[in-house]
Each structure stands twice: as structure tokens, then as C-alpha cells.
C-alpha positions as CSV (number, residue, x, y, z in Angstrom):
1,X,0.0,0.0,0.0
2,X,1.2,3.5,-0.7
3,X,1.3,5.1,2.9
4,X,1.2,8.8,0.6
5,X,-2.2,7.6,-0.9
6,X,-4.0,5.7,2.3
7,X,-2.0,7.6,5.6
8,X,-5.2,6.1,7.6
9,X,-3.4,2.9,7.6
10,X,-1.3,3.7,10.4
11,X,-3.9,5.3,12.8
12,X,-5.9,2.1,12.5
13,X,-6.5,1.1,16.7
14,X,-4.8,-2.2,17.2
15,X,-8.2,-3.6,18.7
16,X,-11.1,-2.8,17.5
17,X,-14.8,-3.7,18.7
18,X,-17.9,-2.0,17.5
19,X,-20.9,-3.8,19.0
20,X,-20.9,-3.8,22.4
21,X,-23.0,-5.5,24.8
22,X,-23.4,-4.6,29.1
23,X,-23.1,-7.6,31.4
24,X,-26.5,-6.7,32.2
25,X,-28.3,-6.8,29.0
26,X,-30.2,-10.4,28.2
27,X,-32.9,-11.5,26.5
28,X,-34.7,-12.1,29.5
29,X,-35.1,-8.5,30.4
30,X,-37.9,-7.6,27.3
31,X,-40.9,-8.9,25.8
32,X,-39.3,-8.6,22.0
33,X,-36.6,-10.1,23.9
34,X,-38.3,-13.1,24.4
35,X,-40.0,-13.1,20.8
36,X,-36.6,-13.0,19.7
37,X,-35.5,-16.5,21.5
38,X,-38.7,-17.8,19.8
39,X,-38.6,-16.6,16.4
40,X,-35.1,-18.3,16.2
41,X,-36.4,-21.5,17.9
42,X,-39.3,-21.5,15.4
43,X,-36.8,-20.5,12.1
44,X,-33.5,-22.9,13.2
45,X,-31.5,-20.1,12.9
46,X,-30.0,-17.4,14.6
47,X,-30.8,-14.9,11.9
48,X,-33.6,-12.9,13.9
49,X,-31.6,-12.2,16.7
50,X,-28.7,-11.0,14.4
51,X,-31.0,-9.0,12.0
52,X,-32.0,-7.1,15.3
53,X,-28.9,-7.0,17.2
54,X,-27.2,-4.7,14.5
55,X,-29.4,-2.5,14.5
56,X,-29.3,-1.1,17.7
57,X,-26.1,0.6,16.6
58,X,-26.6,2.9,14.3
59,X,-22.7,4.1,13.4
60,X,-20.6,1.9,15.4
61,X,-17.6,2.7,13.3
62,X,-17.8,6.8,14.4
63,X,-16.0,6.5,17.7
64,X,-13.0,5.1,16.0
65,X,-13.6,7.4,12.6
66,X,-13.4,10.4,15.1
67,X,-10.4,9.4,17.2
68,X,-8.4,8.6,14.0
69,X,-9.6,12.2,12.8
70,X,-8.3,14.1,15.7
71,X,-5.4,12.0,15.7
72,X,-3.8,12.8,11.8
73,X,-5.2,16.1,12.5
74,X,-3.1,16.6,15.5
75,X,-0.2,15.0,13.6
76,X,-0.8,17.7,10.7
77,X,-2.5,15.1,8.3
78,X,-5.5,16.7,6.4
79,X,-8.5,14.3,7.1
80,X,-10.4,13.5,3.8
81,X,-14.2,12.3,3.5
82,X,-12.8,10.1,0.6
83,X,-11.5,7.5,2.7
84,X,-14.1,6.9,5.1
85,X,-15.6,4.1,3.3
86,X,-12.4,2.1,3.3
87,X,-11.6,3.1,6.7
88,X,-15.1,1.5,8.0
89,X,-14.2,-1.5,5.6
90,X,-10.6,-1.7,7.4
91,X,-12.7,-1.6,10.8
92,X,-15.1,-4.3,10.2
93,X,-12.2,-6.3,9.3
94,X,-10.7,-5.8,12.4
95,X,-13.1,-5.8,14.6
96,X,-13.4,-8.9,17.3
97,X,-16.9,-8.2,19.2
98,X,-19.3,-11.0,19.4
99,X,-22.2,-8.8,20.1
100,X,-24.8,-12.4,19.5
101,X,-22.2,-14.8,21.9
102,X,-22.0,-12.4,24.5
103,X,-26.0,-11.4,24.4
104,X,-26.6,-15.1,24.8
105,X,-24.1,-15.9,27.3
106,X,-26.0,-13.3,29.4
107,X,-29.1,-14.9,28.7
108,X,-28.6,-18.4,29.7
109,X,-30.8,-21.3,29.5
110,X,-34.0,-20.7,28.7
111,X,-37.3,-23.0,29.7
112,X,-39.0,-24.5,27.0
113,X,-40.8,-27.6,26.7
114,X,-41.9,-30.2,24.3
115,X,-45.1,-31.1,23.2
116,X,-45.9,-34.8,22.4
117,X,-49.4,-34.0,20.6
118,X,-51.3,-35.7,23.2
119,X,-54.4,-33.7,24.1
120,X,-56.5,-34.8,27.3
121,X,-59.9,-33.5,27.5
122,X,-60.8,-31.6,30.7
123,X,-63.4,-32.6,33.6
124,X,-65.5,-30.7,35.3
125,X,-68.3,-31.4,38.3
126,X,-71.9,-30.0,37.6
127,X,-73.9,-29.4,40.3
128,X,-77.3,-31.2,38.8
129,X,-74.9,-34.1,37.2
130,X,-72.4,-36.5,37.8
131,X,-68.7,-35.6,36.9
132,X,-67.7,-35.5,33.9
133,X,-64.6,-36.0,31.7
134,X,-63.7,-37.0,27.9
135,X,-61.9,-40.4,28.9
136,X,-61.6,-41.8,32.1
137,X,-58.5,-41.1,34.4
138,X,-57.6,-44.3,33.8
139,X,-57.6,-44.3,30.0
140,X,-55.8,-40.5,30.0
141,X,-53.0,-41.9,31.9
142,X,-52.8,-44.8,29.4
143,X,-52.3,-42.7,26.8
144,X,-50.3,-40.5,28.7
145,X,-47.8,-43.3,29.1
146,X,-48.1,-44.8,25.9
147,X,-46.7,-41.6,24.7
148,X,-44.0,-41.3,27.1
149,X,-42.9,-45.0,26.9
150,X,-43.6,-45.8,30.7
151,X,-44.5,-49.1,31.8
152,X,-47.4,-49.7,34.1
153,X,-47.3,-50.7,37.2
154,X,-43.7,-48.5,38.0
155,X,-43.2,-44.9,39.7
156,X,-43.2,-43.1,36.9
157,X,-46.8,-45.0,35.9
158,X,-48.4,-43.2,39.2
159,X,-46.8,-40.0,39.0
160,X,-48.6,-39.9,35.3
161,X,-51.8,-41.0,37.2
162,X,-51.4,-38.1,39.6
163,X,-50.5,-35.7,36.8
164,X,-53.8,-36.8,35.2
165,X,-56.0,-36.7,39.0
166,X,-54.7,-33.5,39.5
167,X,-54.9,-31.9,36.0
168,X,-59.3,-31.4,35.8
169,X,-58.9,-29.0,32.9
170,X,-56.8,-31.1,30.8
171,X,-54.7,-30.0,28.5
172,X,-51.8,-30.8,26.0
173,X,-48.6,-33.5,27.6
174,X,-45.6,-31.8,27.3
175,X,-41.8,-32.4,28.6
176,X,-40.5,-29.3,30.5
177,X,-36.7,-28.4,30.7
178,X,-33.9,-25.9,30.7
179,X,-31.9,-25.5,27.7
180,X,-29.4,-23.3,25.8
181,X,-30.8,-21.7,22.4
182,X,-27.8,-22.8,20.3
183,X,-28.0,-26.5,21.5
184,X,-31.5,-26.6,20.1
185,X,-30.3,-25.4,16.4
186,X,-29.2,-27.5,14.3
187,X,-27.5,-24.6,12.2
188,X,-26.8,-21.3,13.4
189,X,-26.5,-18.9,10.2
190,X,-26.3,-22.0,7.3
191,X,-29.1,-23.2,6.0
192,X,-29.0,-26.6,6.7
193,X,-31.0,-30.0,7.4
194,X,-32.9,-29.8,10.9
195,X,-32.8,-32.7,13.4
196,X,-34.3,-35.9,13.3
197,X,-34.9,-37.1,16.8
198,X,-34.9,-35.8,20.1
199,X,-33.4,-37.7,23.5
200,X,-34.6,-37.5,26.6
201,X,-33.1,-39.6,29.2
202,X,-32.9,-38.0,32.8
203,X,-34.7,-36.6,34.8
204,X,-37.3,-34.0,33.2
205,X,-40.8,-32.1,34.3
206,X,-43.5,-34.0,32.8
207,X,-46.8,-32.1,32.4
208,X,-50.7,-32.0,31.6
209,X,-51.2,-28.3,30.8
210,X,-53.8,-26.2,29.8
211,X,-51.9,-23.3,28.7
212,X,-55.5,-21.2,27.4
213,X,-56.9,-21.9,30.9
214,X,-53.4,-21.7,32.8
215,X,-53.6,-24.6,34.5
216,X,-52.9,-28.2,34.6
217,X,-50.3,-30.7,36.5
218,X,-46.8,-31.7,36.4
219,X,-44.2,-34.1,37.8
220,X,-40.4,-34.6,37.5
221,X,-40.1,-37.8,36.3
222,X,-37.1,-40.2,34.9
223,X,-37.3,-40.6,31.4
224,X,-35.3,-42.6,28.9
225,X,-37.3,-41.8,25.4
226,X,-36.0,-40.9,21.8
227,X,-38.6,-39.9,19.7
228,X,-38.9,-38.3,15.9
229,X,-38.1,-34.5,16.3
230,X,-40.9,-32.2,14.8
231,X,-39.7,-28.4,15.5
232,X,-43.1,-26.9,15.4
233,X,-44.2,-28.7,18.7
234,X,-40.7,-26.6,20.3
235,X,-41.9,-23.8,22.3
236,X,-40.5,-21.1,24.8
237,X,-42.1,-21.7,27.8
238,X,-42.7,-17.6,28.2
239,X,-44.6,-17.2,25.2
240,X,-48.1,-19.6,26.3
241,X,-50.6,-17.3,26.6
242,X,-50.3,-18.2,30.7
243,X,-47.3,-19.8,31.4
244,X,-46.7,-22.9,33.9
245,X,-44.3,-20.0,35.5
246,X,-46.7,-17.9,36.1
247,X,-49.9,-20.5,37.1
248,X,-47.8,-21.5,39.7
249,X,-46.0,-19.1,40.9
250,X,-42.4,-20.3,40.2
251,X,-38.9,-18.5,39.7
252,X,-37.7,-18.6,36.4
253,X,-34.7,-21.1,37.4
254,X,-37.2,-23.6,38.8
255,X,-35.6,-26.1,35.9
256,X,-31.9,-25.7,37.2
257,X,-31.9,-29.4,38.6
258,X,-33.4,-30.9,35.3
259,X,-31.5,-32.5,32.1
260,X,-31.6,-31.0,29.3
261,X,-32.7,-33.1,26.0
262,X,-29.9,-34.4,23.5
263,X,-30.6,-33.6,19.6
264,X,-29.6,-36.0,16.7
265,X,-29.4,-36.3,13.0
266,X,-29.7,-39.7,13.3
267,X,-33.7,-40.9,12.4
268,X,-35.9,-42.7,15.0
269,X,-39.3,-44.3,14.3
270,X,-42.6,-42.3,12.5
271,X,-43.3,-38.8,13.3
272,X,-46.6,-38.3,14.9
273,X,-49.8,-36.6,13.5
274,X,-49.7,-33.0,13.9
275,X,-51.7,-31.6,16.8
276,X,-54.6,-29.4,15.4
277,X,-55.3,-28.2,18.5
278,X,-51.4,-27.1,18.8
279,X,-51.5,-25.2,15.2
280,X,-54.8,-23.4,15.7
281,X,-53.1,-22.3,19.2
282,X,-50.1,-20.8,17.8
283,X,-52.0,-19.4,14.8
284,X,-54.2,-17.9,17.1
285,X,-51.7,-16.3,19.4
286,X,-49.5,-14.9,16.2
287,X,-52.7,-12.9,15.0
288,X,-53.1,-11.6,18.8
289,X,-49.8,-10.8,18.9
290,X,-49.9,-9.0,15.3
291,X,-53.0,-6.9,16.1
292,X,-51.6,-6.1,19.4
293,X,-48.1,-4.8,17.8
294,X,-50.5,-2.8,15.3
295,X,-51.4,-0.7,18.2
296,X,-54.9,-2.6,18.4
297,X,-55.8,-5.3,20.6
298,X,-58.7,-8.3,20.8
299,X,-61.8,-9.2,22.3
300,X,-61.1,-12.7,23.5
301,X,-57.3,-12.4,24.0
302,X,-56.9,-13.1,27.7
303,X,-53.4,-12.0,27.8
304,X,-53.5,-8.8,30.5
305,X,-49.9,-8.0,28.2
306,X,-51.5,-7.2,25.3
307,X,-54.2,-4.9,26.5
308,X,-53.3,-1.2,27.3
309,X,-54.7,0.9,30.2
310,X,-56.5,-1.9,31.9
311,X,-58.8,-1.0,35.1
312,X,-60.2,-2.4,37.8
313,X,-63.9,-2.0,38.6
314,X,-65.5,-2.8,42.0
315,X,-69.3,-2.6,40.6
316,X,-70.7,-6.2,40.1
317,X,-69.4,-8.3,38.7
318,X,-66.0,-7.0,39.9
319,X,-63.1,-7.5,37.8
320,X,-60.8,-6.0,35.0
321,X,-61.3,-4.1,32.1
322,X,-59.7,-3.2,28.9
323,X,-61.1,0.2,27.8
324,X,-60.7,-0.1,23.8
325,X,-61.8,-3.7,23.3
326,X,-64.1,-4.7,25.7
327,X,-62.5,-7.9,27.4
328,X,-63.4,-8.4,31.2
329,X,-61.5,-10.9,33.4
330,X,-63.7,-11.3,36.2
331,X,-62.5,-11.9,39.5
């Protein structure tokens, strides 16, 4: 290089690093944080957090563009607009942040859980009729073990019958746990083939949850099943419309003493039917979460988040109301 043409060169900072990220800041923290984890748990990739993360700087490069500046100036070098562009090349080149590693390694884990397309109809006591429920207790917990691969007559057999006792609303099985985002990609930026079965052996929090009711059951259970891995039936815990978190009260790292499922390209068995029940839930919540974002919001979306200036009314029947749409939660 001719130093005459390119004097920059020299005044280049020996380390450079644009995107920076506080020890504080996690995806935790936000609720487009959380959509964020999702939307690459949904898409296998890491490519929605990345086409965010960018963008919350919107020059990185003019810190170091103005401290070369003042430096060739001070050194009687005439700064020129011309070389900007190759200086902000130069700069990328150089720099060494891992604005994405370091967002996650603040993050964590993250709960999510596993849905085995098993749906359990409720039960419910009338006052002028005898209880009732879709199938007996006895056939939900049959086909709650059939899917989990638990033999009857062993623990794990009655802690699926108390799941089931407990659990009157009924809801959809699902395998609770605590996981890193990467460990549950199969590629990170690539395109690429997803995986093909998913292990669980260890102990994990089995549950029967009604997520549109917010309530249900669960147990920690040992389990040694691989089954065929179908992505869509993935979830962040967070994003239910109520949360096991939040039905029962629990911290965030309730799942620190639980395994974590093991991903593999390698094929086992016949994937399931698709769950209905699951799509039309998801379908529904992404048009919630659309008109909501549109400055809107639903009659019929129970989510308190995604209603704005909610009140409280004594006057019968007390309970809570959303102003522009009309939902009520009574008490």
C-alpha cells in the first residue's frame, strides 16, 4: 500500500470492537426479547436475533472514525471524506466483538418444553350431574404413558396418574426443561437439514397443561425416550398465553436441577400426526400478537400484556377491564 495515498493505515487502533454488549443486557429482560429466542427457535436459525442486534447501533464505526480524525489532525494530516468508506471497511475487518455470543451468554438457558401431541380432554363437576370428563382417568394416563414410553405398574406410571387426577382442565402432555438456544439449532446462520430425533433420558418435568386456561399438573419424572423431532411442537415456555411460570408461581430457574434433552441427526421411528389443537393455538396467538403490535388489541385475547390501560372496577361483577376492546376478566 502507498502510505502517501492511504495515511489512515497507520492510525488504525490495534483492537477494535464495534458492537458492544453490558453484562447486564439479556434477552430475558424484554418482551421482543423473548420473541426474539422464539422466532429463532421457530426459524432454526440465529438470523432474527442478528438481523436485530445490528441494528441497535446505528454508526458503530464513528468512535473510532473520530479518534483517527483528531489523531492525523493533531499530527498535521488533512482528514479527507474520501476515505471513510475504506476506513469502516478496514474496521469491520478488524473488529473482534461477538455482540450475539455475548448477548446469549448473558441470557442463559431458557425454559421451554416439548409437546408430544397428546391432548387430554378436561373434567368438570356439575352441580345437577355426575362428573364429567372426555376419557376416564384411567384411559388418559394410558395414553399418557403410551406416549411417554412408561410401563405400568412403575413410579413413573403413578406419578402420570397423579399428573392426570390432579390436572381437571386437561390439556396438552408436554416435557418441560432448561436449555441453551444454540443446543436446540441444528445450524446457526447456514441453512441446513434440521434434526431428526430428540433424546430424553434424565430426569425432566413431565406435564398436563392447559396453557389457554393456565392450569394443569406436572411431575419430575425419569425418562429414557427418543422420539422423531418435529420443531413446530418446540416452544419457549414464556410465550403460552399463561405460562406454567406464572400458574404456579415459580422462579424462572425452577428447571436448574433438570437435564436437558440431546438432539440427533440420526432418524428414529414415524413422526406423529400434527396436533390441530397445537397449530390453531399458535395461529391464534401470532394474530393476537400481530394486532396487538398494530397498536390494536382483541376481544377474547386473555393476555393482560397485550391490552393497554386496563382498570379495575368494583361494581358487580368485579373485575378487570380493557377500555378499547371490551374484554373483562372477572375476579
Amino acid at each position: 500500500m502507498d502510505a502517501n495515498n492511504e495515511p489512515w493505515r497507520s492510525y488504525l487502533p490495534d483492537y477494535v470492537s464495534l458492537y458492544n454488549i453490558s453484562y447486564d443486557d439479556n434477552l430475558h429482560d424484554s418482551r421482543d426479547g423473548i420473541k426474539l429466542i422464539s422466532n429463532c427457535l421457530e426459524k432454526n436459525n440465529l438470523y432474527p436475533l442478528s438481523e436485530t442486534i445490528f441494528d441497535w447501533w446505528e454508526y458503530p464505526e464513528g468512535y473510532y472514525l473520530d479518534e483517527m480524525q483528531k489523531s492525523m489532525e493533531a499530527d498535521g494530516i488533512e482528514w479527507n471524506e474520501e476515505w471513510v468508506d475504506d476506513i469502516r471497511e478496514a474496521l469491520w475487518y478488524k473488529d473482534e466483538s461477538t455482540p450475539i455470543d455475548d448477548l446469549l451468554r448473558n441470557t442463559g438457558s431458557v425454559n421451554m418444553f416439548y409437546s408430544l401431541n397428546v391432548e387430554i380432554d378436561g373434567w368438570h363437576e356439575a352441580i345437577f350431574a355426575t362428573p364429567w370428563r372426555g376419557d376416564s382417568e384411567a384411559m388418559a394416563a394410558y395414553k399418557m404413558r403410551r406416549a411417554l414410553k412408561i410401563q405400568k405398574g412403575t413410579k413413573a406410571a403413578k406419578q402420570i396418574a397423579t399428573i392426570v387426577a390432579n390436572a381437571s382442565y386437561g390439556g396438552d402432555v408436554r416435557i418441560y426443561f432448561n436449555a441453551h438456544l444454540k443446543d436446540m439449532l441444528s445450524t446457526e446462520y447456514e441453512v441446513a437439514a434440521d434434526f431428526k430425533s430428540i433424546h430424553f433420558k434424565g430426569t425432566f418435568v413431565v406435564a398436563l397443561y392447559n396453557s389457554l386456561e393456565g392450569a394443569g399438573y406436572f411431575e419430575e419424572i425419569e425418562l429414557d425416550l427418543s422420539i422423531p423431532f418435529d420443531r413446530d411442537n418446540l416452544s419457549l415456555s414464556e410465550t403460552d398465553r399463561y405460562n406454567i411460570e406464572e400458574c404456579f408461581g415459580m422462579a424462572y430457574d425452577w428447571l436448574r436441577d433438570t437435564n436437558a434433552p440431546k438432539m440427533s441427526h440420526e432418524k428414529v421411528g414415524k413422526k406423529p400426526k400434527k396436533s390441530s389443537k397445537n397449530a390453531q393455538m399458535r395461529n391464534q396467538e401470532a394474530e393476537y400478537e400481530r394486532i396487538f403490535n398494530s397498536g390494536k388489541c382483541s376481544l377474547g385475547d386473555t393476555n393482560y400484556k397485550r391490552h393497554r390501560d386496563v382498570y379495575y372496577s368494583n361494581d358487580f361483577p368485579c373485575g378487570s377491564h380493557c377500555p378499547h376492546c371490551g374484554q373483562f376478566w372477572v375476579d
